[in-house]
C-alpha positions in Angstrom: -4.6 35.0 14.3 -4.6 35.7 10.5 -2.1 33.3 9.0 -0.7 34.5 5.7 -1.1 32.8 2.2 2.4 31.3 2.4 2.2 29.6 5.7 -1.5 28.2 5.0 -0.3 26.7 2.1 2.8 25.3 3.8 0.2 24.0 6.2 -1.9 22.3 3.9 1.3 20.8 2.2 2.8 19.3 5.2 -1.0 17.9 6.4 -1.5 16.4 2.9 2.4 15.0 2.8 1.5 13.2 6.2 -1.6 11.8 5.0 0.1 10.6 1.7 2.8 8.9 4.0 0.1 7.1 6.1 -1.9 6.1 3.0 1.4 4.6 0.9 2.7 2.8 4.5 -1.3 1.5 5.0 -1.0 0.2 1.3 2.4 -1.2 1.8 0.9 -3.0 4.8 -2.5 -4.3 3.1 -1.7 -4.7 -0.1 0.8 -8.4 0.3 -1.8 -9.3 2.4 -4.4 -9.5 -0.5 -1.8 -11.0 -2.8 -0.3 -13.3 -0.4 -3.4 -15.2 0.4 -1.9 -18.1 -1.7 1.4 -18.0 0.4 -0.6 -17.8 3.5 -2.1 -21.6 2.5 1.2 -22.5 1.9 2.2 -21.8 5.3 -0.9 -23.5 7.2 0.1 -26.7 4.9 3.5 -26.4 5.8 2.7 -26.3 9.5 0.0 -29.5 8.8 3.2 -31.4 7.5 5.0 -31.1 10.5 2.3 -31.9 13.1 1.7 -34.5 11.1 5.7 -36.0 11.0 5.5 -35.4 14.7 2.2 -36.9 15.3 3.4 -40.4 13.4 6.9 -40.2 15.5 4.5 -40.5 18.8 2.7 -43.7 17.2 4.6 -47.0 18.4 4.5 -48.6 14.3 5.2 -52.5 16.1 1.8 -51.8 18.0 0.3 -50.7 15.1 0.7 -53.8 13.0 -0.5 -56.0 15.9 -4.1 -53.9 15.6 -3.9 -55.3 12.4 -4.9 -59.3 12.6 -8.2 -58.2 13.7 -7.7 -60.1 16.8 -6.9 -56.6 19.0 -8.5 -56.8 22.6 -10.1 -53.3 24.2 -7.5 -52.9 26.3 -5.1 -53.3 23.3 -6.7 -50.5 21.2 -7.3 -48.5 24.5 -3.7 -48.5 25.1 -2.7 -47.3 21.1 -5.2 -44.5 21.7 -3.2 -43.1 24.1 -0.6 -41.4 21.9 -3.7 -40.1 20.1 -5.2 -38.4 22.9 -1.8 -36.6 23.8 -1.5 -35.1 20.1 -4.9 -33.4 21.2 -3.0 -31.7 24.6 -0.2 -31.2 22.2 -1.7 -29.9 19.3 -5.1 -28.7 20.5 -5.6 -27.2 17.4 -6.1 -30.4 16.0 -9.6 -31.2 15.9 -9.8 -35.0 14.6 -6.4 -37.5 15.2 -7.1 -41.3 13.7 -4.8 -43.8 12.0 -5.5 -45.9 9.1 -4.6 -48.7 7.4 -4.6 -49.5 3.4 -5.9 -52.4 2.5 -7.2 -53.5 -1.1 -6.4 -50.1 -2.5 -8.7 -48.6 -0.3 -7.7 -46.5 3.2 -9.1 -48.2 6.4 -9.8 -46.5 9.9 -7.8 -48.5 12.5 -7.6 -46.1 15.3 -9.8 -42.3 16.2 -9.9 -40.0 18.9 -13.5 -40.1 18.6 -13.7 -43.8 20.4 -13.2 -42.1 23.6 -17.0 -41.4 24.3 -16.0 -38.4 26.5 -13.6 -37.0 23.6 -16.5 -37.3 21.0 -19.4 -36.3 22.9 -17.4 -32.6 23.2 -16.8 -32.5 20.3 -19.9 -33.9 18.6 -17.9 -36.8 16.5 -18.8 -40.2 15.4 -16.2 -42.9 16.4 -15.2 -45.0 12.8 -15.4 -48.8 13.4 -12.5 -50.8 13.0 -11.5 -51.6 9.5 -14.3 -49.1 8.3 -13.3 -47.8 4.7 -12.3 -44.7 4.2 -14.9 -42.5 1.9 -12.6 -40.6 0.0 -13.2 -37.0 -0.9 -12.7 -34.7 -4.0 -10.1 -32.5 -2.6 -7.9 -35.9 -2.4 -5.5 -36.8 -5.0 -5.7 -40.0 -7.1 -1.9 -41.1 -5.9 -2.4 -39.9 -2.3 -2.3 -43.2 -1.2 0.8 -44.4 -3.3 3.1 -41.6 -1.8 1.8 -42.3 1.6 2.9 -46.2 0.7 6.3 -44.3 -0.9 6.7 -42.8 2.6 5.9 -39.3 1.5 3.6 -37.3 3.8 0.5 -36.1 2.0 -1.4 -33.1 3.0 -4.7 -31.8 1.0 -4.5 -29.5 -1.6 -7.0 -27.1 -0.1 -9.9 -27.2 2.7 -12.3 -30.0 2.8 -15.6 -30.5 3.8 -17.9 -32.9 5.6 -20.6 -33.0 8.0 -18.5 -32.0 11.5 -17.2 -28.9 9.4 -14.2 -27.7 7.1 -10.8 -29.3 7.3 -7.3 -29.0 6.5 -5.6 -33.0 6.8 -2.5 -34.2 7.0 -1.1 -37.9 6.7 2.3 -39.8 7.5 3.4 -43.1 7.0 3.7 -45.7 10.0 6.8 -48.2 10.0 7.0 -50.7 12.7 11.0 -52.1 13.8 11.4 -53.3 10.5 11.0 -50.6 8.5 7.5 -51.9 7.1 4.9 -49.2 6.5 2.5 -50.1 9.4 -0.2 -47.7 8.6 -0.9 -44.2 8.7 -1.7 -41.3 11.2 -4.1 -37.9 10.3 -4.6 -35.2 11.9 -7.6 -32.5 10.6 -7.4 -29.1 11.4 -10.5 -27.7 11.1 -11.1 -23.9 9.6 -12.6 -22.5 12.3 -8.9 -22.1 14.7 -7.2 -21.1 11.4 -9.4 -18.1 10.9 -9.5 -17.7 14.5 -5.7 -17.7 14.1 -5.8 -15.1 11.4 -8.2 -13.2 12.7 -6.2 -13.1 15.5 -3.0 -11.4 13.7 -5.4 -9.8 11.7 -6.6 -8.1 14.5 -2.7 -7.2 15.7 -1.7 -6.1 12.3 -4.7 -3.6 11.8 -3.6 -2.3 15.3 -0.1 -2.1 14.3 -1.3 0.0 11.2 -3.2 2.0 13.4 -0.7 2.9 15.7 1.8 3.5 12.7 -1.1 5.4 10.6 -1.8 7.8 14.3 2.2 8.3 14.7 2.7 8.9 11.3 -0.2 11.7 11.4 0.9 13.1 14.7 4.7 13.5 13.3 3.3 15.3 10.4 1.0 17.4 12.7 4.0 17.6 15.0 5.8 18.9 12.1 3.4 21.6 11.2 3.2 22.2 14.0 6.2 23.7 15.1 6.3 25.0 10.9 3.6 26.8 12.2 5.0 28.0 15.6 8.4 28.9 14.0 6.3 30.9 11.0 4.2 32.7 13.4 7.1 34.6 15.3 8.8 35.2 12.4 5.3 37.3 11.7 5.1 38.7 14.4 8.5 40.0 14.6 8.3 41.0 11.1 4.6 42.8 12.0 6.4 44.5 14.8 9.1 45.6 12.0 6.4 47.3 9.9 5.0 49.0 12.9 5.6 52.0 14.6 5.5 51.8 18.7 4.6 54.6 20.0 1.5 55.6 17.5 0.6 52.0 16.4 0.5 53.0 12.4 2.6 51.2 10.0 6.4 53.1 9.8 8.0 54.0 6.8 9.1 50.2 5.9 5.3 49.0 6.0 3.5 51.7 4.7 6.0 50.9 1.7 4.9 47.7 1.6 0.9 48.3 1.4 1.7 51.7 -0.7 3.4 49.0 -3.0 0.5 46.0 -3.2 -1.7 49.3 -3.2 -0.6 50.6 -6.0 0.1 48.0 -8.8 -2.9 45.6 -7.4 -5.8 48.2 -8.2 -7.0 49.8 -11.6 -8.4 52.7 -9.8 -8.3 56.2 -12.1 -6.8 58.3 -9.2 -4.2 57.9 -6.3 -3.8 61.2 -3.8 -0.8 60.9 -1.2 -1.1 63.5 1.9 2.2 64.4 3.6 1.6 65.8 7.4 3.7 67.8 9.7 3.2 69.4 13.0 3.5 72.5 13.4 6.3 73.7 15.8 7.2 70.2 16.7 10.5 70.7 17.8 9.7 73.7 19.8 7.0 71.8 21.6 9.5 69.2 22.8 11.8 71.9 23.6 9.7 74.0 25.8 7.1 71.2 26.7 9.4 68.3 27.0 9.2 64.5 24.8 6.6 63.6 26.6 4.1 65.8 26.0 5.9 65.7 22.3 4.6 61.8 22.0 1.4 62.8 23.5 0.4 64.9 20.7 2.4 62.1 18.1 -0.5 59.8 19.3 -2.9 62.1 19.5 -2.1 63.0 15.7 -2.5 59.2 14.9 -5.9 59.0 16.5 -7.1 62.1 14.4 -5.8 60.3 11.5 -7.6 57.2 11.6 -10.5 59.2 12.3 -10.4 61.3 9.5 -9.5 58.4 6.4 -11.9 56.3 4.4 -12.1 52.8 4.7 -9.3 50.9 3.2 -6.9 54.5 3.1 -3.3 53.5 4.3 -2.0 55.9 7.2 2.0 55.8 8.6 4.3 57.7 10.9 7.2 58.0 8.8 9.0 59.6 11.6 9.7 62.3 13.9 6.6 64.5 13.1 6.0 63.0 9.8 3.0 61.4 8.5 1.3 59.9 5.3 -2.1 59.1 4.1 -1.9 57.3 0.6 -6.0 57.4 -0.9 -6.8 54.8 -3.6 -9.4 55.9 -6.2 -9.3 59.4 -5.0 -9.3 62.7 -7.0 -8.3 66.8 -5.9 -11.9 66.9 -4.0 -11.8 63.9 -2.1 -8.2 64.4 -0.7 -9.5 68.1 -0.1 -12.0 66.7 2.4 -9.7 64.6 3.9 -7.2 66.9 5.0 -10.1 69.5 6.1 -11.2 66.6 8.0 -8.0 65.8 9.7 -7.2 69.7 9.9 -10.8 70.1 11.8 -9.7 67.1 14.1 -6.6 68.0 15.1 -7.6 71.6 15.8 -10.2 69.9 18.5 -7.2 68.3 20.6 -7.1 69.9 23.7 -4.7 67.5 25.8 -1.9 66.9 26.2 -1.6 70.0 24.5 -2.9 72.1 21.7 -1.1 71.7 17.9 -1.5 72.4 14.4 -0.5 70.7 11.5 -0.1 71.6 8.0 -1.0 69.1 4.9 0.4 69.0 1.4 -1.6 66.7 -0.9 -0.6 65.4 -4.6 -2.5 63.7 -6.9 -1.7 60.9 -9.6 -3.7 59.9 -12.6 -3.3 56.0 -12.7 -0.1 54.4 -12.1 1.8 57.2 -14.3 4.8 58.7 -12.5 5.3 55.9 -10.0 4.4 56.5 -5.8 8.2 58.5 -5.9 7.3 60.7 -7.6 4.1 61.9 -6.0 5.5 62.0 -2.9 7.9 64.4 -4.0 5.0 66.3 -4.9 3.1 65.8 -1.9 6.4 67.4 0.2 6.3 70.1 -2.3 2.9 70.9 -1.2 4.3 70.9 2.4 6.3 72.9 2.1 3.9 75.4 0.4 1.2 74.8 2.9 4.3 75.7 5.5 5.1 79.0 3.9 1.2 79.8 3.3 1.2 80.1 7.6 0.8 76.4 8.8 -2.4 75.1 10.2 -4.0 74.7 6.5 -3.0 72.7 3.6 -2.0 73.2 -0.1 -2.6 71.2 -3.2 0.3 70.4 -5.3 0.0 72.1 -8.7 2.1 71.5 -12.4 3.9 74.6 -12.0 5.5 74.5 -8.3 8.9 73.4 -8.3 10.5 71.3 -5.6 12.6 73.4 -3.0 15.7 73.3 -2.7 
């Protein structure tokens, strides 16, 4: 189906308005993303804060300071480990738990998950001794150690790395019964589960934007859609209004219409409008009945159509009345027409044999308006009528219209 100008660009409107709205919601949706990657940090160090305040408030401080005199059995440090090795089944995130101590300045390991053999052989660590320093890295602050002896909990600036991989630590202070710092407790998180993390909502917001991108098009297809549906009948409805029933040729409404974009949309040096009547017509229902009347109505159309150029407008503009408007035609080519159609209709044996008579006017460019050459044209008619029907008759200067 041939959709007209307005409705395909009401189409494309709605189709581009729809992918506008999914582009601006898939920006609205991407864009913080990229400009919150700062915040995003934030939030992992935030949640390394608290794990690490929790982890310290599993970490008997008392039994702490009794690892420290150096005189600590196995079964001593065994039993201190234990709290360690729950903040893994807690926490498994956490990839490394340890406590230390500070001691001359310096930060001391005391206590790591990675003296259980089993622990460390999973996950490919090296147990500290006891009392082994500390090798400080560059992502650590200068004061990290003073605010950890202020009781502040200190977590790194950024990522760090080593040889078991790329971390994110977090530290809080010990205090045994007393209210003495004790020690320490950190917990790394290594890189790896947060971008497993992120990928992880990653993955659910670039679904969620999917979905929303899919609905968003489907609305505005839905949309269209029923634009589309809605425009449609109104064509058709309005095509059935320019169009004549029983012979198929545009009525009087649309033959207006295309007579109209016809004649201000060409610069052609001749226009030629043929009125034609049948002969008798109202006798032939009489004594024949309508229904051989609407035979021969049809019958007219068909010669019609056979007898036009290319691109020549024919109507019914009712009862027996019919019109052929000719662009670019002169007095010898809308002579050969109406021989044509006169020859045609002459050569109609069923449902009954008819004649018609043709009056033809011509225009030279748009002077005089379509009115006023159809005027004309009836004019000619009616001469072709009084010359004895079954011919036709070009309008001339000097005929006047009757009355």
């Amino acid at each position: 189906m041939r959709l007209a100008p307005l409705l395909r660009f009401r189409l494309r409107v709605m189709l581009a308005a729809a992918a506008a709205a999914a582009a601006l919601l898939l920006a609205l949706v991407l864009i913080p993303q990229v400009v919150a990657r700062d915040a995003r940090l934030e939030v992992l160090r935030r949640h390394v804060d608290q794990v690490a305040r929790l982890a310290a408030s599993h970490i008997d401080g008392d039994l702490h300071r009794a690892l420290l005199d150096g005189n600590a059995g196995e079964a001593l440090l065994a039993e201190a480990r234990r709290p360690l090795m729950r903040l893994h089944e807690t926490w498994p995130e956490a990839f490394y738990v340890y406590t230390m101590a500070i001691r001359d300045g310096r930060a001391h390991f005391v206590l790591d998950t990675a003296q259980e053999p089993d622990f460390a052989a999973r996950r490919g660590l090296r147990a500290s001794a006891y009392m082994e320093p500390f090798e400080q890295r560059a992502q650590y602050r200068d004061d990290w150690l003073e605010r950890l002896a202020a009781g502040e909990v200190y977590v790194t600036p950024g990522f760090q790395q080593d040889d078991y991989g790329t971390f994110l630590s977090g530290h809080a202070p010990l205090f045994d019964s007393a209210g003495r710092m004790s020690g320490f407790v950190g917990v790394d998180f290594a890189l790896d589960y947060f971008l497993a993390q992120e990928a992880r909502f990653r993955r659910i917001e670039y679904a969620s934007v999917s979905v929303t991108l899919l609905l968003s098009l489907l609305l505005g297809y839905a949309y269209a859609r029923r634009d589309y549906v809605q425009q449609t009948e109104l064509q058709r409805h309005y095509r059935r209004s320019m169009r004549d029933p029983l012979t198929g040729l545009p009525n009087r409404r649309g033959a207006m219409a295309a007579i109209n974009d016809a004649w201000y949309g060409t610069d052609a040096a001749a226009h030629a409008v043929l009125l034609v009547d049948v002969d008798h017509f109202k006798g032939i229902n009489d004594s024949q009945g309508h229904q051989v009347g609407d035979g021969i109505l049809r019958a007219l159309a068909g010669a019609l159509r056979g007898s036009v150029r290319p691109g020549d407008i024919t109507a019914r503009l009712g009862g027996d009345e019919f019109l052929i408007f000719a662009r670019d035609c002169d007095r010898g080519g809308a002579a050969q027409i109406a021989q044509r159609l006169l020859a045609a209709v002459r050569a109609v044996k069923k449902p009954a044999p008819f004649t018609v008579s043709v009056g033809c006017a011509m225009a030279r460019g748009l002077e005089g308006g379509f009115e006023l050459l159809y005027r004309q044209a009836d004019a000619a008619l009616y001469k072709a009528k009084n010359d004895g029907r079954d011919c036709f008759a070009v309008y001339e200067e000097e005929e006047e219209q009757p009355a």
